[in-house]
N, C-alpha and C positions, 0 to 999 in steps of 0.2 A: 561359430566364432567364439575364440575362448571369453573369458572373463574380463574385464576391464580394472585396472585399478585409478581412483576419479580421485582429482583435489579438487575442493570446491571451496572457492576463496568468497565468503559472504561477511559482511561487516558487523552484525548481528547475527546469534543464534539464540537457541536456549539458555535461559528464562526468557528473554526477551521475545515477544511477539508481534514481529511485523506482518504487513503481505508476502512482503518477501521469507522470512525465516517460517511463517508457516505454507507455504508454498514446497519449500524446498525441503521442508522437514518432513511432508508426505512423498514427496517425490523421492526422496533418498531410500523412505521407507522400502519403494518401488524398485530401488538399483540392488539396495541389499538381499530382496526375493528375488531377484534373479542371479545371486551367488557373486555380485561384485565387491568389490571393499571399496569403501568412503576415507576420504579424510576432508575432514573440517576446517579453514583455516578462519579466526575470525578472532575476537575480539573478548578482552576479560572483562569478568562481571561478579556484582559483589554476592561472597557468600556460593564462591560457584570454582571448583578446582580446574586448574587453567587445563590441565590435558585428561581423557576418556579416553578410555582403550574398551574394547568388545571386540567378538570375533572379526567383523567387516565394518565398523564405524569406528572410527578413529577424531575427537574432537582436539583439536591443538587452537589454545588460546594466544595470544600477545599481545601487548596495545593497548588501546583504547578508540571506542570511536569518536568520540568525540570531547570537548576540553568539557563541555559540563558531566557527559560521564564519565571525565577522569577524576573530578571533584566527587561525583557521586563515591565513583567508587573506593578514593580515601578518606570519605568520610562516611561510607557504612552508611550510607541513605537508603531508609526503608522502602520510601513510596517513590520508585523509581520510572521512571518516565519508559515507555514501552515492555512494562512488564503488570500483567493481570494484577489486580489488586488495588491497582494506582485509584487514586480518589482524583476526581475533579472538586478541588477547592480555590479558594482564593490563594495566589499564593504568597508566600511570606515576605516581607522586605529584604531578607537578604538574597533569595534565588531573585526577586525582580531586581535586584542591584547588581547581583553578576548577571543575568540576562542583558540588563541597558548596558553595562560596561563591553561585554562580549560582542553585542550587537554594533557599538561602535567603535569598535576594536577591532576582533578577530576575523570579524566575520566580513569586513571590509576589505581584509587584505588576504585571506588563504585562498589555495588555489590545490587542485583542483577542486575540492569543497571542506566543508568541515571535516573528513574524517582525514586530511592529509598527514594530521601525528600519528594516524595508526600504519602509514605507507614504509618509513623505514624498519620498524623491528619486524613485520608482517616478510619487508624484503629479507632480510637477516634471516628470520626462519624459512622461506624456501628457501635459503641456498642451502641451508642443511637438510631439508627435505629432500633437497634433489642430487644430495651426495648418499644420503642413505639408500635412497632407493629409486624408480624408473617411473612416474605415472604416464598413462596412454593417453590419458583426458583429463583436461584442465578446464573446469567450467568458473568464469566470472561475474559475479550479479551486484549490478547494480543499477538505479545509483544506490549508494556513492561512485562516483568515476574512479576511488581511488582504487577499488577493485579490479576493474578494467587494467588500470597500471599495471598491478600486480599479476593478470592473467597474461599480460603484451610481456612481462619481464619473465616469465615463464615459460614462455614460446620462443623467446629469443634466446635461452640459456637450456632450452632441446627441443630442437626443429622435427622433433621424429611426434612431439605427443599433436591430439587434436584440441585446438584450444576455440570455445564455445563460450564467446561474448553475450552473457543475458542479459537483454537492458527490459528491466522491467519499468522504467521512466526514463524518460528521452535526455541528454547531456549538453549537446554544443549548441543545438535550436531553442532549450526551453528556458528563452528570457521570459515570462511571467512568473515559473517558479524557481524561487530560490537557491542557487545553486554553486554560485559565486560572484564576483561585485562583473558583471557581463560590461561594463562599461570599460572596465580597464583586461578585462580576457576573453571578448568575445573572439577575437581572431588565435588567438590560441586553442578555446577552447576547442575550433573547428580544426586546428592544424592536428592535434593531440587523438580528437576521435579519428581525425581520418587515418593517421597512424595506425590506431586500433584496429580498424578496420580492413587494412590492407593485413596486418600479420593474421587476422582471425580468421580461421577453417571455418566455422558458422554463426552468424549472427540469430537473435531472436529477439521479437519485439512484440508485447501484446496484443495490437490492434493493427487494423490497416494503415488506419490513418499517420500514425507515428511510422511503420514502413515509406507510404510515399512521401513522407516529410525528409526523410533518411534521402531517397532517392534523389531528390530536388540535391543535396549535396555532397552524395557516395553513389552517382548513378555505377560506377565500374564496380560494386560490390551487391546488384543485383543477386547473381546468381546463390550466395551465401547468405541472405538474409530470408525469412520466413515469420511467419505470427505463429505464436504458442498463445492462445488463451489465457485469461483470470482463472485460477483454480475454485473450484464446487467442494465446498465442507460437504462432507459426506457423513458426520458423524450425527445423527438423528436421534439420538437419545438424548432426552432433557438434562438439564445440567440442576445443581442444586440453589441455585439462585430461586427465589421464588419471589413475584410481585404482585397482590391485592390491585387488581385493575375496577372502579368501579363501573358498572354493567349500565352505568345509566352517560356516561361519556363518551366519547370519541374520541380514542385511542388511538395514536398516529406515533410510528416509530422513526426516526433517524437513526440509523448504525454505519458509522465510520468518522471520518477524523475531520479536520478542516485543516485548507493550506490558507499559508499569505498571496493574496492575489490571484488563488486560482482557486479555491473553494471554501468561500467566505461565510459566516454565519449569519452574516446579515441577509443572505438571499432567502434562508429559513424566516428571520424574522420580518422580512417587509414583504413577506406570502402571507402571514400572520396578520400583520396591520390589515390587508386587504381582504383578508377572511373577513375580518370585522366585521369593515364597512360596508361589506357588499351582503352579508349576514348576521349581523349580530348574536341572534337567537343560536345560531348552529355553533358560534365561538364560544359562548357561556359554555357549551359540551365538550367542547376540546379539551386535549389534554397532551403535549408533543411527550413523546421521551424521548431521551437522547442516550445511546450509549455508544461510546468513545474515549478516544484519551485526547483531552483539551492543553494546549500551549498556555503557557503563561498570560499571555497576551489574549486569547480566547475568553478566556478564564473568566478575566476582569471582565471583558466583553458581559456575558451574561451576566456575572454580577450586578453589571450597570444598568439594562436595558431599561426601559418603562416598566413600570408594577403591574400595571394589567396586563402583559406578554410576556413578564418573568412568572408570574403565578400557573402560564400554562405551560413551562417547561419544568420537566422532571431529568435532572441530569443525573444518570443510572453511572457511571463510570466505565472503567475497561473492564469488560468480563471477557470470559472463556468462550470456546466455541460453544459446547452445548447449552451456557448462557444464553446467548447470542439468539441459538435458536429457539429456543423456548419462545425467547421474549418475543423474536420476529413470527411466530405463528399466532401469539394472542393480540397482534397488532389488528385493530379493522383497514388502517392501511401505513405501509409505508413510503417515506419521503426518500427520493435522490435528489441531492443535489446536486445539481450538473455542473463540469468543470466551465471556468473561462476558458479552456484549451481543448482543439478538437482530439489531441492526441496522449493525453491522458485518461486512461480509460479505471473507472472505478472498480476495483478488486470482488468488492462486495456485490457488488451488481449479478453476478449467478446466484449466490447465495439469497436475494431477490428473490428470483426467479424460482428457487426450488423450494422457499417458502409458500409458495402460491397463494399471497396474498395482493391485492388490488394496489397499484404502485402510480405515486406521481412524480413524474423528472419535474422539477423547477429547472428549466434549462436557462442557460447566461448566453448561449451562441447557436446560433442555426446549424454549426455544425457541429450539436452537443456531441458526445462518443460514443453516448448508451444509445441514443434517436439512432446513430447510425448506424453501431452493432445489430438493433434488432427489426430497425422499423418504427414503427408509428400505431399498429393497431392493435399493441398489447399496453400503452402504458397513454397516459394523460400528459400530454407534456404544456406546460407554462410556460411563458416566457416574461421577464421579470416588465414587460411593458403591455400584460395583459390587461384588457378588460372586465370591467366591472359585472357584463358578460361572460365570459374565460372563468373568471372564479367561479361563479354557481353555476355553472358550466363540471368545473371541479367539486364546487360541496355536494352537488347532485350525482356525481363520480363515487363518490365517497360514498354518502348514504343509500345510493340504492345498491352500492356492492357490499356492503357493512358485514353480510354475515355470512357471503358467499364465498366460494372455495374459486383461486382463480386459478383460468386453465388457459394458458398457451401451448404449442406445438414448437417449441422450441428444443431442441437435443441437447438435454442435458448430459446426456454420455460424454459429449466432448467433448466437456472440463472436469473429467475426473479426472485424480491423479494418474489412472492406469490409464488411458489415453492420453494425458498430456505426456507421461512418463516416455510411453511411447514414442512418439515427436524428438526429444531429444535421444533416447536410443541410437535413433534412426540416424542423428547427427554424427552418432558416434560410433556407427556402424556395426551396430549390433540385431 
C-alpha cells in the first residue's frame, strides 16, 4: 500500500503539552518511520514560527485556541498555561479578573466550546490546503469539538480522503465536564456530533465505557467506532529535575491535572483529613506531592486550605516527561484520583502502571474508569464514603508496600506508540 499523506487538525501542539499533543506527537513520530508525510494543523503560540517544514512534517499554525491564549499570546506571557515550566502560584489580580469576566462572559455563551475563534481562520487555511494539494487522511482530535468541525468540513469538501474522528474526551453526553453552557446546547450539541459521525470513515474513543455511552445515542455508527488506548511514556531516562525526598516520611505522589466537577482536589484532601483521624502518627509522616498544572481557581484552592493539610502538600509544578518519571519512581506510593464520570478515563494511568509503584484510586463512582480498565486486584480503591476501617485498611496498603517494587501482569505493549500507531494505520488502511 503506497504512502499516505495525513492532515492532522489538533488544537494544541508544540510547546504546548497536553495528553493530547503528547500522544500524537509520538504517534506521528510512528507515521513518519514508515515514510508518510504529516501536516499539522493547529494553533499559534508565543515565541514559536507559525509554519515548519522538514522532509515529512509539515507544522501550519493560525488562530488561537483559546481568548485567554490569545491575550497570552499578545502579550508575550512567560509562564504559560500548558506549557513545561508553568509554575503553580497564586495567581495575579489581573488573570483572576479576566478569568471572572471570561467566565461570565464568554464562556456562557460560545458554542461549540472555547476554541470556537480558532474555527474560521483554521477553515480559511484548509481550503488552501486542499487547493495545493490531495490528502488521503484527515485525522481530527479532540475535544475541542471544534476540531471535529473542521475534520466534518474536510470530508465534505473531498469525499475521496478517509476522515478519522479522535475523541480522546467525550462531547455531546459530557454534562459534568465543561464544555459549553449544555443548558442552552445540549440538543445541538447531539445533533452536530451525530452529524460528525454519520460523515466519519472511523471513530476512536479511549475506553469502553465512553464507546457504549456513544452507542446509547449513535447505535447506526457501531461498525466504525473502536477504543485506542491512553498512551505509555516510554522514555525511561531520568530527567534533570532533582528533589531531596526525606527518608524518614511517606512519600505519596499525585501527577495529573484537576477538572471542574469531574476531578476535584478536594477528593485528595478530605482522604487527607481521614488519614488523620483514623492515624495521626502515620500523617505526622506524610508528605503529598503534586505535579501538574493548576487552574486559577485550583490554585487559590490549595492556597486556602487548613495549615496542617497545606504543610503536607508540596506543589512540584508541570514538568517534563522524564521529570515526571523520576519523580513517580521515588514515590512509596501513588494517588489516582478518580473521575466523577465513568467515561473519562485518566491518560496518566499507564504511565502508573509502568512505574511499578503501589497505587491508590480514590474513586467518586462505582463505575470509576481505572476500577474498570483493570480490575480490582492490582490497586486499593476508596471511596470518598469510606470507613474508619477502609483507611488503615489503606495506611497498612501503603506501609507494608513502602519499599516494594509493584508487579502486575498487565500488557503494557498495548499502549505503546508502535501498537497504538498501529490501530489507527489499520483505520487508514495501511
Amino acid at each position: 500500500m503506497k504512502n499516505k499523506k495525513i492532515l492532522l487538525i489538533l488544537s494544541q501542539f508544540h510547546p504546548s503539552v497536553t495528553p493530547n499533543v503528547f500522544r500524537w506527537q509520538r504517534i506521528c513520530e510512528e507515521f513518519v518511520k514508515q515514510g508518510n508525510s504529516i501536516t499539522i494543523l493547529t494553533t499559534k503560540s508565543t515565541n514559536t514560527q507559525n509554519d515548519y517544514f522538514s522532509d515529512d512534517l509539515r507544522i501550519i499554525r493560525t488562530g488561537h485556541n483559546t481568548l485567554m491564549d490569545l491575550w497570552q499570546y499578545y502579550t508575550s506571557t512567560k509562564n504559560k498555561r500548558s506549557e513545561y515550566g508553568s509554575v503553580n502560584k497564586k495567581p495575579s489580580w489581573i488573570r483572576s479578573c479576566l478569568e471572572f469576566i471570561i467566565n461570565q462572559t464568554w464562556r456562557k455563551i460560545y458554542w461549540p466550546d472555547g476554541t470556537a475563534l480558532w474555527y474560521f481562520p483554521a477553515k480559511s487555511k484548509i481550503k488552501n490546503l486542499f487547493k495545493e494539494e490531495s490528502f488521503d487522511v484527515v485525522i481530527s482530535v479532540g475535544l475541542p469539538f471544534t476540531a471535529h468541525l473542521l475534520g466534518k468540513f474536510c470530508k465534505l469538501n473531498s469525499k475521496r480522503c478517509i476522515w478519522i474522528m479522535d475523541i480522546e474526551d467525550p462531547f455531546c453526553y459530557s454534562d459534568e465536564f465543561w464544555v459549553n453552557n449544555f443548558s442552552l446546547y445540549k440538543k445541538l450539541n447531539i445533533r452536530k456530533e451525530k452529524e460528525c459521525f454519520q460523515f466519519a470513515d472511523h471513530i476512536s474513543v479511549t475506553n469502553q465505557s465512553a464507546l457504549d455511552k456513544y452507542m446509547e445515542y449513535f447505535s447506526f455508527a457501531k461498525s466504525k467506532i473502536e477504543v485506542i488506548p491512553p498512551l505509555l511514556n516510554e522514555d525511561h531516562y531520568d530527567g534533570d529535575y532533582k528533589i531531596n525526598l526525606n527518608p524518614n516520611e511517606c512519600n505519596l505522589g499525585y501527577f495529573g491535572s484537576f477538572y471542574h466537577n469531574v476531578r476535584e482536589p478536594q477528593r485528595l484532601v478530605n482522604f487527607l483529613k481521614k488519614v488523620k483521624n483514623a492515624d495521626p502518627s502515620f500523617f505526622l509522616r506524610l508528605k503529598i506531592y503534586i505535579a501538574g498544572q493548576l487552574s486559577p481557581k485550583h490554585a487559590n484552592y490549595f492556597f486556602n486550605i487548613e495549615p496542617e493539610i497545606k504543610d503536607k502538600i508540596v506543589l512540584i509544578g508541570f514538568k517534563n516527561q522524564r521529570d515526571i518519571h523520576y519523580l513517580m519512581k521515588r514515590m512509596h506510593s501513588l494517588i489516582n484520583i478518580g473521575n466523577t464520570t465513568s467515561y473519562h478515563l485518566p491518560s496518566k494511568i499507564v504511565d502508573y502502571l509502568a512505574s511499578r509503584r503501589p497505587i491508590i484510586n480514590l474513586i467518586t463512582t462505582p463505575k470509576d474508569s481505572v476500577k474498570q480498565m483493570i480490575g480490582e486486584k492490582y490497586f486499593i480503591h476508596i471511596s470518598e464514603q469510606a470507613s474508619v476501617e477502609e483507611i488503615k485498611k489503606a495506611i497498612n496498603y501503603i506501609q507494608t508496600d513502602i519499599k516494594k517494587e509493584f508487579f502486575h501482569d498487565i500488557n503494557l505493549n498495548e499502549f505503546t506508540a508502535t501498537s497504538i500507531a498501529k490501530k489507527y494505520k489499520q483505520m487508514m488502511g495501511l
